[in-house]
C-alpha positions as CSV (number, residue, x, y, z in Angstrom):
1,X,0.0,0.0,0.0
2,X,1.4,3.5,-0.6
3,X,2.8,6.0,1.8
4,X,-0.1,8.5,2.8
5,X,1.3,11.3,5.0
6,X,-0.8,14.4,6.1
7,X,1.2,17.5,6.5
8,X,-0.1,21.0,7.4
9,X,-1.0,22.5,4.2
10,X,-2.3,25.9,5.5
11,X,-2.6,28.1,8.2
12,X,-5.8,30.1,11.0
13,X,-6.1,33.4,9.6
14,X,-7.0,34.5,12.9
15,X,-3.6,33.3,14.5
16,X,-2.0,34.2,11.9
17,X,-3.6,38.0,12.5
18,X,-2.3,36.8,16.3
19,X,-5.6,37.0,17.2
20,X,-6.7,34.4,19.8
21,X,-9.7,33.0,22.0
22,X,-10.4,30.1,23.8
23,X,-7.9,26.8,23.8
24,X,-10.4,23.8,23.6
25,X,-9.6,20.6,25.3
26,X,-7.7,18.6,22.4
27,X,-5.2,21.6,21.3
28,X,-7.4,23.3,18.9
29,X,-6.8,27.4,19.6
30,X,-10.5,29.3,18.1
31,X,-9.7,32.7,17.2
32,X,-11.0,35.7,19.2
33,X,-14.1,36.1,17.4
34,X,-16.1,32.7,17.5
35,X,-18.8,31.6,16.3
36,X,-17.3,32.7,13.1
37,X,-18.8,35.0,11.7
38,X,-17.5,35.2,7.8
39,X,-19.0,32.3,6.9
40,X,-20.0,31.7,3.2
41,X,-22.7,29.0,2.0
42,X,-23.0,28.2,-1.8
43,X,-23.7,24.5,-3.6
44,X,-19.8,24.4,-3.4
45,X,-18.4,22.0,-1.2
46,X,-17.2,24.2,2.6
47,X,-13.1,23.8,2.9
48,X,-12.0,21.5,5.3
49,X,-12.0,22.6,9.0
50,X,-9.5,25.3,10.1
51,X,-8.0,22.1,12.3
52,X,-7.6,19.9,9.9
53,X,-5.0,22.6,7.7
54,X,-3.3,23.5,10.5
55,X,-3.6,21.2,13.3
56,X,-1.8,21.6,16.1
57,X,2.0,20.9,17.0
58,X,1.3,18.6,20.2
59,X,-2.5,16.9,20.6
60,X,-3.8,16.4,24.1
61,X,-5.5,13.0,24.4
62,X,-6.8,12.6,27.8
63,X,-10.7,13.4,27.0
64,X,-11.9,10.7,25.1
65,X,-11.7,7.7,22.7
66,X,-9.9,9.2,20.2
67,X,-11.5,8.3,16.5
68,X,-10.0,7.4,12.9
69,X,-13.1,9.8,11.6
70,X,-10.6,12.2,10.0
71,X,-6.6,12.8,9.9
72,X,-6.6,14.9,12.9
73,X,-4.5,12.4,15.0
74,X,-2.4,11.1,11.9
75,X,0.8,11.7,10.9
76,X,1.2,8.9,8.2
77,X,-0.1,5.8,7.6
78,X,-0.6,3.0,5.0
79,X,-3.7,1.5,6.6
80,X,-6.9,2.1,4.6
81,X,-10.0,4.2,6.4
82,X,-12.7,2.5,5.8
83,X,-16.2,4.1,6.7
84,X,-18.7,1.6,8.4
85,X,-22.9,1.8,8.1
86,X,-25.2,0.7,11.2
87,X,-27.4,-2.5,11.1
88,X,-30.7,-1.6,11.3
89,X,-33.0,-3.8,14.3
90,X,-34.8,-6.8,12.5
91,X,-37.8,-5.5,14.9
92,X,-38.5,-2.6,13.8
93,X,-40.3,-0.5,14.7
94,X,-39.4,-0.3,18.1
95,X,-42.1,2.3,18.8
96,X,-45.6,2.6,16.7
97,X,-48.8,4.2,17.6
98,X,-50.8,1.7,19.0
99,X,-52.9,3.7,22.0
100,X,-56.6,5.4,20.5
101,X,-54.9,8.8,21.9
102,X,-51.8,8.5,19.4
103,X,-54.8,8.4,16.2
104,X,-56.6,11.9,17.0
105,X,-56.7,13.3,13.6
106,X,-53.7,11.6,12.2
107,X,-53.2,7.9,10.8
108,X,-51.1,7.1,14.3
109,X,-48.4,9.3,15.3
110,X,-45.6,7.7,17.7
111,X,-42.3,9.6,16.4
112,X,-39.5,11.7,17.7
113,X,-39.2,15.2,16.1
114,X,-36.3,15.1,16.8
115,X,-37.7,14.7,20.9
116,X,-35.1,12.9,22.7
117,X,-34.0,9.3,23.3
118,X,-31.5,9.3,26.6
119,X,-30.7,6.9,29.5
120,X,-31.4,8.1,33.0
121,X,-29.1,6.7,35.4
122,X,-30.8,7.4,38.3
123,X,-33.9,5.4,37.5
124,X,-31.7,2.8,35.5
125,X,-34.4,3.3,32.3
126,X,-34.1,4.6,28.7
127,X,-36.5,7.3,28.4
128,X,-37.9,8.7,25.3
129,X,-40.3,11.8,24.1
130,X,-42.1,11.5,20.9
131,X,-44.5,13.4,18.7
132,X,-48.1,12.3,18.5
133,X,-51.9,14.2,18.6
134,X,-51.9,16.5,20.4
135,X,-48.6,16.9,21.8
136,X,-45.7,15.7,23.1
137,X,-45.6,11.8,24.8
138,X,-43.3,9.7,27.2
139,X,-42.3,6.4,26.8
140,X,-39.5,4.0,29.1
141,X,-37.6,1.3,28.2
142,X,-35.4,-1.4,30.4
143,X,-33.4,-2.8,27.4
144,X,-33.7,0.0,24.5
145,X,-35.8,-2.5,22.5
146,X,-39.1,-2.8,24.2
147,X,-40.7,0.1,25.1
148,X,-43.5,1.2,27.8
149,X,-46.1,3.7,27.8
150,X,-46.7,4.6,31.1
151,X,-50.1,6.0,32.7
152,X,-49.7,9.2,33.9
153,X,-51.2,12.1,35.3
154,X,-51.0,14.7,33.3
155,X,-53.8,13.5,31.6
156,X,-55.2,11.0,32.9
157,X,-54.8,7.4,32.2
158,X,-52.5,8.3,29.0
159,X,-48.3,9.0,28.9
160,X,-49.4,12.6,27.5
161,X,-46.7,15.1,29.1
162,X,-47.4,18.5,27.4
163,X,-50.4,19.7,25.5
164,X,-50.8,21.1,22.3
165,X,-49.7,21.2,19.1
166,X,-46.2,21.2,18.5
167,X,-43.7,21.0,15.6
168,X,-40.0,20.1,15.7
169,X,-38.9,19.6,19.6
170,X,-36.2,19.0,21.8
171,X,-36.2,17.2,25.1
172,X,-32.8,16.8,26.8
173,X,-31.8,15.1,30.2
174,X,-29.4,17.6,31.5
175,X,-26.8,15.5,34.0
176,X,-24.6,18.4,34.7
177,X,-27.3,20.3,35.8
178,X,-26.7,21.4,39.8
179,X,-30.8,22.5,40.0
180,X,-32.9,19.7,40.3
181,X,-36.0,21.1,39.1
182,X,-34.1,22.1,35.6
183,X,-33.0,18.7,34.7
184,X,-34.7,17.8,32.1
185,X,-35.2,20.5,29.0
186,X,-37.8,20.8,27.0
187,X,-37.7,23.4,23.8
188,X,-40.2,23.4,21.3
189,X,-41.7,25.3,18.0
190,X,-45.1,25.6,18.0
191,X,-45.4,26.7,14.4
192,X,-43.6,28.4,11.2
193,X,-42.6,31.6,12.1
194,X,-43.5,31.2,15.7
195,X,-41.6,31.8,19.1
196,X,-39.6,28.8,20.1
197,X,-40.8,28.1,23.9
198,X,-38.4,26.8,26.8
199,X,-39.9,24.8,29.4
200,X,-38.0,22.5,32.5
201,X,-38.7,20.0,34.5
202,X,-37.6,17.6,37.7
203,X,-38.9,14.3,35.8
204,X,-39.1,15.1,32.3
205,X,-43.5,14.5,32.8
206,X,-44.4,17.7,34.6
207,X,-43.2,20.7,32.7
208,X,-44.0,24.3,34.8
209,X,-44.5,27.4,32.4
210,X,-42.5,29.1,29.5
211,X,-39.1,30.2,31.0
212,X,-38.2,32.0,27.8
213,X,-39.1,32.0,24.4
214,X,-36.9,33.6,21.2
215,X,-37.7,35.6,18.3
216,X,-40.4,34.0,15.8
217,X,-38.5,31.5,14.2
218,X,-38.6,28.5,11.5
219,X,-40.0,25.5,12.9
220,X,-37.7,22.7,12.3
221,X,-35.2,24.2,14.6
222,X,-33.6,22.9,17.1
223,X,-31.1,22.4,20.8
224,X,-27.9,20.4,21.5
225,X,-25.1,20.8,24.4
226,X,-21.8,21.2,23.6
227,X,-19.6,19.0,26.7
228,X,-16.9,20.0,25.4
229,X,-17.1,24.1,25.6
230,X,-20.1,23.8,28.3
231,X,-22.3,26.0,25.7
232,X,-26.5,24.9,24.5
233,X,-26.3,25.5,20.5
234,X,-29.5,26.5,19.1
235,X,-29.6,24.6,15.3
236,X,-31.7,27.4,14.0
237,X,-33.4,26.4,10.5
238,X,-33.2,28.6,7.7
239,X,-34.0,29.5,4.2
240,X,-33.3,31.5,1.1
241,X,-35.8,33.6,0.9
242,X,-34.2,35.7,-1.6
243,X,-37.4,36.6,-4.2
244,X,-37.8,35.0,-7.1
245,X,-36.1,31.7,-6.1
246,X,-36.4,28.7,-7.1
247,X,-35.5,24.9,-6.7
248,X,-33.9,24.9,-10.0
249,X,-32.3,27.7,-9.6
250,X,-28.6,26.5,-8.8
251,X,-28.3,29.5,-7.0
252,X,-30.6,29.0,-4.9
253,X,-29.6,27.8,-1.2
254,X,-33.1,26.5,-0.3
255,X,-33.0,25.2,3.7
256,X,-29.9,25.6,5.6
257,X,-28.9,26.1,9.0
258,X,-27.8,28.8,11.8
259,X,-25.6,29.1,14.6
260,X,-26.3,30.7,17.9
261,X,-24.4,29.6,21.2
262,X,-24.7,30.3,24.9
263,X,-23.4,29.5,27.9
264,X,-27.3,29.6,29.9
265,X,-29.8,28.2,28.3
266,X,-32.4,31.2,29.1
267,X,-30.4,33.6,27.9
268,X,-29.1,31.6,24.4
269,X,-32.9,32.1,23.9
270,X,-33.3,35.6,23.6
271,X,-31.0,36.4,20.9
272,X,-31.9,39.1,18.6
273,X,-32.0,38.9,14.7
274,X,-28.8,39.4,13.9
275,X,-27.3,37.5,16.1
276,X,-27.1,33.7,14.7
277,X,-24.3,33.1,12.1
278,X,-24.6,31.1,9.1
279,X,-23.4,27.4,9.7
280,X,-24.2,24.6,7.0
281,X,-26.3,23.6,4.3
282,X,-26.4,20.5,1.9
283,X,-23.9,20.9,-1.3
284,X,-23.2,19.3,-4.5
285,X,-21.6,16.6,-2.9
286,X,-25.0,15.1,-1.5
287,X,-26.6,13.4,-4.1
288,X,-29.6,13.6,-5.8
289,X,-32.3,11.5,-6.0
290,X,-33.2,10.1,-9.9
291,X,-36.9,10.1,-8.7
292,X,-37.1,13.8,-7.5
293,X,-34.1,15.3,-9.0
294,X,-34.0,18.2,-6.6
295,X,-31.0,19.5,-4.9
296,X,-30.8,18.1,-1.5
297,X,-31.1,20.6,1.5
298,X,-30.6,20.6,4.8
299,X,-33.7,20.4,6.8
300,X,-32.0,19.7,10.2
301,X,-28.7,19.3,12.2
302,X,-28.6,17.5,15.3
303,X,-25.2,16.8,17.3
304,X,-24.0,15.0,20.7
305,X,-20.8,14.7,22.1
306,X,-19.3,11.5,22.0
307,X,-15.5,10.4,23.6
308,X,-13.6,13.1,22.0
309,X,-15.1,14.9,19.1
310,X,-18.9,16.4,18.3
311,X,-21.2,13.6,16.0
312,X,-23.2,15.8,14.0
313,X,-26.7,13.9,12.2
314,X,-27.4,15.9,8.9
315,X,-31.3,15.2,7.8
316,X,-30.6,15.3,4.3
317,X,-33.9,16.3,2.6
318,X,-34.3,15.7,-1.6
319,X,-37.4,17.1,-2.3
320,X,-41.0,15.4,-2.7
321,X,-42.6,12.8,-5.1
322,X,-46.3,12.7,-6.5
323,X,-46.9,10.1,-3.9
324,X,-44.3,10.1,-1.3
325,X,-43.3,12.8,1.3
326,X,-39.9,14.1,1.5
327,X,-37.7,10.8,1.2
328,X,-35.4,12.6,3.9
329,X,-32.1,10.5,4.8
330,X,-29.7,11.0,7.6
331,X,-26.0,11.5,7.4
332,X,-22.8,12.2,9.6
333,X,-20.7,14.7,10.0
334,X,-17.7,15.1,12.4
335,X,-16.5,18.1,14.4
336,X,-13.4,18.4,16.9
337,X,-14.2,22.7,17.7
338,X,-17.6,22.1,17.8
339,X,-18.8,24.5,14.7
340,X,-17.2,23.5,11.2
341,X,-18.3,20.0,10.2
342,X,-16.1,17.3,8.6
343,X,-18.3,15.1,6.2
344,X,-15.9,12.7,4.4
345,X,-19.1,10.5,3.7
346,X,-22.1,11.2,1.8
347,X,-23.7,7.8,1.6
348,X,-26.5,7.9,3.5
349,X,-26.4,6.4,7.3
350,X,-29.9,5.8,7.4
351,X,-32.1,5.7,4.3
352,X,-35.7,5.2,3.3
353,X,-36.9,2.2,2.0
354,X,-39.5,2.2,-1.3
355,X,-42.2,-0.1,0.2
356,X,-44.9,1.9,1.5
357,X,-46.3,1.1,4.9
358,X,-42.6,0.6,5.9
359,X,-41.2,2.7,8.7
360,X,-38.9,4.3,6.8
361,X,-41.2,4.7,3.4
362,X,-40.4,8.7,4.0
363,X,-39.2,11.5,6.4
364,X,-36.4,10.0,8.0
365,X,-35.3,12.0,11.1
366,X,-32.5,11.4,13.9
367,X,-33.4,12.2,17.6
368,X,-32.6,14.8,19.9
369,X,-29.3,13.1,22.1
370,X,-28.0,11.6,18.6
371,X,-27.2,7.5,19.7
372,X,-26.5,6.0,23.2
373,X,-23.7,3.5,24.3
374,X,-25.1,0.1,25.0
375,X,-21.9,-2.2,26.1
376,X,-20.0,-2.5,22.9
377,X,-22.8,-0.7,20.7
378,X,-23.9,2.5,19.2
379,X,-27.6,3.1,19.8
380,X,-29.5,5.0,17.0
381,X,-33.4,6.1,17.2
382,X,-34.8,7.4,14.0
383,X,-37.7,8.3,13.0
384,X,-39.6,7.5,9.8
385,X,-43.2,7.8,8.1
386,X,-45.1,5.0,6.3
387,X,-46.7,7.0,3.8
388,X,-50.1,6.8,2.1
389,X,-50.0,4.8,-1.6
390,X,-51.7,7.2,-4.4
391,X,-51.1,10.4,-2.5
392,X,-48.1,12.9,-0.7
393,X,-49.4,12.1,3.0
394,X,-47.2,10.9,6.4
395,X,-49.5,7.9,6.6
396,X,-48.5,6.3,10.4
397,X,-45.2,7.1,11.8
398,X,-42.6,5.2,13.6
399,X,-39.5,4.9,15.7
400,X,-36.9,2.5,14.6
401,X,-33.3,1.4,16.1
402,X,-30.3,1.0,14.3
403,X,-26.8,0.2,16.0
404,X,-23.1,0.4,15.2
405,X,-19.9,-1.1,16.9
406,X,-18.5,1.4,19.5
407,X,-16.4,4.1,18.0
408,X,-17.2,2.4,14.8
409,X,-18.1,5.2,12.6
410,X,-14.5,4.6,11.2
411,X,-11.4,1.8,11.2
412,X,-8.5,2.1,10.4
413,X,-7.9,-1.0,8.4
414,X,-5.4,-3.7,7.0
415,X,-5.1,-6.9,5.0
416,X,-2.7,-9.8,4.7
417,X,0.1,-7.0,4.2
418,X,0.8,-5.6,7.3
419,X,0.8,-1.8,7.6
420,X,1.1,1.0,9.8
421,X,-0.3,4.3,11.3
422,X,1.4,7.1,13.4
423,X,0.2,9.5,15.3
424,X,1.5,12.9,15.4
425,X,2.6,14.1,18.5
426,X,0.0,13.5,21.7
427,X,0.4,14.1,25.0
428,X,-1.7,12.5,28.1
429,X,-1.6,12.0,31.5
430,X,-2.7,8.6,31.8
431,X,-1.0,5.5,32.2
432,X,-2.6,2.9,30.6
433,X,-3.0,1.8,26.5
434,X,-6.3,0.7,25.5
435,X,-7.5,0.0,21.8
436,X,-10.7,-0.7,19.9
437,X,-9.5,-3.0,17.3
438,X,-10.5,-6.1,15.5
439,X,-7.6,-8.1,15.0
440,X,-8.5,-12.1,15.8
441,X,-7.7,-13.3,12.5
442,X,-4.4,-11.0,12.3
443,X,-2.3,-9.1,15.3
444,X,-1.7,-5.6,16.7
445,X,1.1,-4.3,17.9
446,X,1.8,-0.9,19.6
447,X,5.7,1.1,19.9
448,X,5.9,4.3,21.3
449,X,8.1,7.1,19.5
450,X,10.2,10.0,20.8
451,X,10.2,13.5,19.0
452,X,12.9,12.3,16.5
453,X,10.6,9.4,16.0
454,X,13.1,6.7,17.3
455,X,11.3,4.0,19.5
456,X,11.0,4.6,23.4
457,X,12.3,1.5,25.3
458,X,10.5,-0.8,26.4
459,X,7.9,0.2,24.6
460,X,9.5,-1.0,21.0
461,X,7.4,-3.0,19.0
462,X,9.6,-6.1,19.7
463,X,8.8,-6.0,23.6
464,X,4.4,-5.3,22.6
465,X,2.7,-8.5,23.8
466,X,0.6,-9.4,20.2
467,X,-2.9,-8.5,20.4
468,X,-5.0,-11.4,18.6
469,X,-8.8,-10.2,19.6
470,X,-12.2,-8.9,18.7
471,X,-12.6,-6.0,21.4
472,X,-13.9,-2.7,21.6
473,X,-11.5,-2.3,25.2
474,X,-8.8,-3.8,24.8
475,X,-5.1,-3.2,27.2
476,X,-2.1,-2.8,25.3
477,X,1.0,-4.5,27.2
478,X,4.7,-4.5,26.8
479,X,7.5,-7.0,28.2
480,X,9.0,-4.9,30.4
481,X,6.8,-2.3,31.2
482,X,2.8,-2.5,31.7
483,X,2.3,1.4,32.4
484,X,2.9,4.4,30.3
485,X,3.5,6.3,33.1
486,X,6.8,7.4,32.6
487,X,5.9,9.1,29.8
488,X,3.2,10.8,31.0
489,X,3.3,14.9,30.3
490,X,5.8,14.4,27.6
491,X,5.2,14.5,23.7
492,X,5.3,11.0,22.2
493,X,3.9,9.2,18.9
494,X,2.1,5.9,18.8
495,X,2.9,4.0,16.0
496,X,0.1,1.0,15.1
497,X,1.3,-2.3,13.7
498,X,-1.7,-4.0,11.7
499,X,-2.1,-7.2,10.1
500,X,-5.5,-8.6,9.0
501,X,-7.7,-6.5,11.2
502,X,-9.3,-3.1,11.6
503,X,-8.0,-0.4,14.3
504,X,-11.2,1.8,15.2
505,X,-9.6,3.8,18.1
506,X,-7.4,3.9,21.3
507,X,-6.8,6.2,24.4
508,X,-4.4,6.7,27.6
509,X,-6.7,6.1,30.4
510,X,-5.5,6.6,33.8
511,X,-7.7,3.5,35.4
512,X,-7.1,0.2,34.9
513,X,-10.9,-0.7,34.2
514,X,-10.1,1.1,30.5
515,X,-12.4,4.8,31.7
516,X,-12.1,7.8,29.0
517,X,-13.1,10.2,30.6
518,X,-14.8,11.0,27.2
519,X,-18.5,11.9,26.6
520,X,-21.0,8.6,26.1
521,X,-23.5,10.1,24.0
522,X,-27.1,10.6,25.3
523,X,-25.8,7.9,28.2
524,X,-26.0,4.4,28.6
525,X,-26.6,1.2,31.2
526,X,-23.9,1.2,33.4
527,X,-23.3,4.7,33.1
528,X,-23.2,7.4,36.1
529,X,-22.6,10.3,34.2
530,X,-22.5,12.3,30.9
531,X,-18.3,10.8,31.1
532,X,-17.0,7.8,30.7
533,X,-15.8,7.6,34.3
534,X,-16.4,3.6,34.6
535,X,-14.4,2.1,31.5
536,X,-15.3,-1.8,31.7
537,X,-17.4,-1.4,35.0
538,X,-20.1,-0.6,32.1
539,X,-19.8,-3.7,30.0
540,X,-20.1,-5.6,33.1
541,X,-23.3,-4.0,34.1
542,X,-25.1,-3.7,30.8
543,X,-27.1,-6.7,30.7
544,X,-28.9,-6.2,27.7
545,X,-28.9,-8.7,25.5
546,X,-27.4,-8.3,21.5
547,X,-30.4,-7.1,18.9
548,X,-28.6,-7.0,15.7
């Protein structure tokens, strides 16, 4: 396989002006002024992330799993990255309208939009919001798979939590919240070109009144936190309104996105016009349908922290046939500062299926909290539409689950031939190696590197003990020396030996059990916080059993 080395091939305007602002967690410097606010959208593809050009000289790894999703962490390699695609749940739909409540006016509503789908660790349960008539519902869930409606009070006899019609919605289980009665988040549009409304709650069922609401604003908008700068990002939906436009136009923009951050929730409400930035739209990369032949837009951006990096789900939408209703897909995106987006894939993650009365006939949507960690898988809800044969209509809607390997977005992969990967220079204050690597029907081994790139005794790639397993936590071990600790605080390289296997990702953890310290998603069993503060601990206590 051929040499493939990534070198700095540009350089920040903004340090280059000297001009500086915050220094994020894995050595990323954001210039003074941030969110951005120069940001250009045209059908043209964005350049790639001010990191990715000039990335910095030394890496801090100690937050998180750190991914193959881009060449952030790579010097040079001749390992192939190869992009991986969930399985979707032979069950599904996990979720389906099936009370008389959940008819109303409608088919059978029982979807996220995008809601939220998060694991509550103090009462052990997966806990999910959902769109039906007329409002927003609750249901629980002991395994992720089967799922509860649960008689409440708020009306009675029914798992009805808020009343009235609502549009796109977020619900999110705040754990680093310090007031009890603000744990849960709720925001919510209640129309085009109407105020988004902020409610909280101590359960996530009893909501008190509007804390704030924002400008009027589009109505598939929507709320994420960012773990990783401590800041709630309103994904504000936008459009090019500019007169005269049209689909075929290939000037015309059509739905994008906008930016606006804050530190409080309340206040990140009450921003004024001018105040969100322009952030992302779909581009001529995203392809086109054959049957509607429209340029795909983006109709919604939903993100989550996850281990060391920000998982962006891009609802991909392609316009609407005679008789089917926005065949919507979902895609990824990847994003180490938290703004610009990475998008190395634009196959579809999740697509639509052309059988009506299937879950995923039309509308495909991802939730609010993105995927949850389940022992050594990804969980993704979705949301789909059925459709109605003859006619554009929703038809019933469903929730579906999809799941992934753990960090498995991306490997990092070889054949027979052995090859190799090396990081550029990381620092860490850990002690301990761990991988997530496929490698039972080849071997792994692992050398550390000084500055000058010579290998660090003992750790040599002679003295690594051959690692011969399918594990998604997996300690690396030399003869000689079990702990890195020697080298902790000092700039060193990693340099992957691969044979016949796939290397998804690996950390310096400072606990033996194999802890991150990264962010888990929307949570998981085992789980006591938004961190990875347990490392195997979790495997041991998720006892759910596999579904793919």
């Amino acid at each position: 396989m051929a040499l493939l080395c990534f070198a700095a091939v540009g350089q920040l305007d903004a340090q280059a002006a000297g001009a500086e602002g915050e220094l994020l967690y894995n050595g990323i410097q954001l210039p003074a002024e941030w969110p951005p606010n120069d940001v250009t959208l045209t059908a043209e593809p964005p350049p790639p992330p001010p990191y990715l050009m000039d990335p910095p000289e030394v890496v801090p790894i100690d937050v998180g799993r750190q991914l193959f999703v881009d060449h952030f962490l790579v010097e040079e390699t001749t390992l192939l990255r190869v992009f991986h695609s969930p399985e979707l749940y032979s069950g599904n739909p996990v979720l389906k309208a099936d009370q008389a409540w959940e008819f109303g006016r409608s088919a059978g509503w029982a979807m996220p939009f995008s809601d939220g789908v998060f694991f509550d660790p103090e009462d052990e349960l997966f806990k999910m919001w959902y769109r039906s008539d007329p409002g927003t519902f609750y249901a629980t869930s002991r395994d992720g798979v089967h799922w509860d409606k649960p008689a409440l009070d708020v009306r009675a006899g029914t798992n009805l939590v808020h009343r009235g019609y609502r549009d796109s919605s977020t619900v999110w289980l705040d754990l680093e919240e310090k007031d009890p009665s603000r744990r849960y988040k709720f925001l919510y549009s209640s129309g085009h070109m109407k105020p988004l409304k902020l409610h909280f709650s101590s359960d996530g069922i009893h909501w008190g009144e509007p804390v704030a609401e924002s400008i009027p604003a589009s109505d598939r908008s929507t709320l994420f936190y960012n773990p990783f700068r401590k800041v709630w990002v309103f994904s504000l939906r936008d459009h090019d309104w500019t007169p005269g436009s049209k689909v075929d136009n290939p000037e015309y923009i059509g739905r994008l996105r906008k930016y606006w951050e804050h530190t409080d929730i309340v206040k990140g409400l009450q921003y004024q016009a001018d105040d969100p930035k322009l952030w992302a739209m779909a581009d001529r990369l995203d392809v086109r349908r054959i049957d509607t032949n429209t340029r795909p837009q983006l109709y919604n951006l939903d993100a989550i922290g996850y281990e060391s990096l920000m998982v962006g789900l891009f609802t991909i939408w392609h316009g609407q046939g005679d008789d089917r209703e926005k065949p919507n897909d979902v895609a990824l995106g990847y994003s180490r500062d938290g703004f610009h987006w990475d998008r190395p894939v634009r196959k579809p993650f999740v697509t639509i299926s052309d059988k009506h009365g299937d879950w995923n006939y039309s509308n495909v949507q991802s939730v609010g909290g993105g995927f949850l960690v389940v022992g050594d898988r990804l969980f993704f809800y979705l949301s789909g539409r059925g459709g109605v044969p003859g006619i554009r209509a929703p038809g019933k809607t469903y929730t579906a689950l999809a799941t992934l390997r753990r960090d498995g977005f991306a490997s990092m992969d070889a054949g027979a031939t052995p090859g190799t990967l090396t990081t550029r220079p990381v620092v860490f204050e850990g002690s301990n190696l761990f991988v997530n690597v496929d490698s039972h029907q080849g071997e792994l081994r692992v050398e550390v590197l000084d500055q000058e790139g010579d290998p660090i005794e003992p750790f040599t790639k002679k003295n690594s003990l051959p690692v011969r397993i399918d594990n998604t936590l997996q300690r690396v071990s030399w003869k000689g020396a079990d702990s890195l600790a020697s080298l902790a605080g000092k700039p060193v390289r990693f340099r992957f030996h691969l044979r016949g296997g796939s290397l998804y990702s690996f950390w310096v953890s400072p606990d033996e059990t194999g802890a991150s310290y990264g962010f888990v998603g929307a949570g998981g069993p085992g789980f006591t916080e938004s961190r990875d503060t347990v490392g195997s601990r979790a495997y041991q206590t998720c006892c759910i059993a596999p579904v793919w």
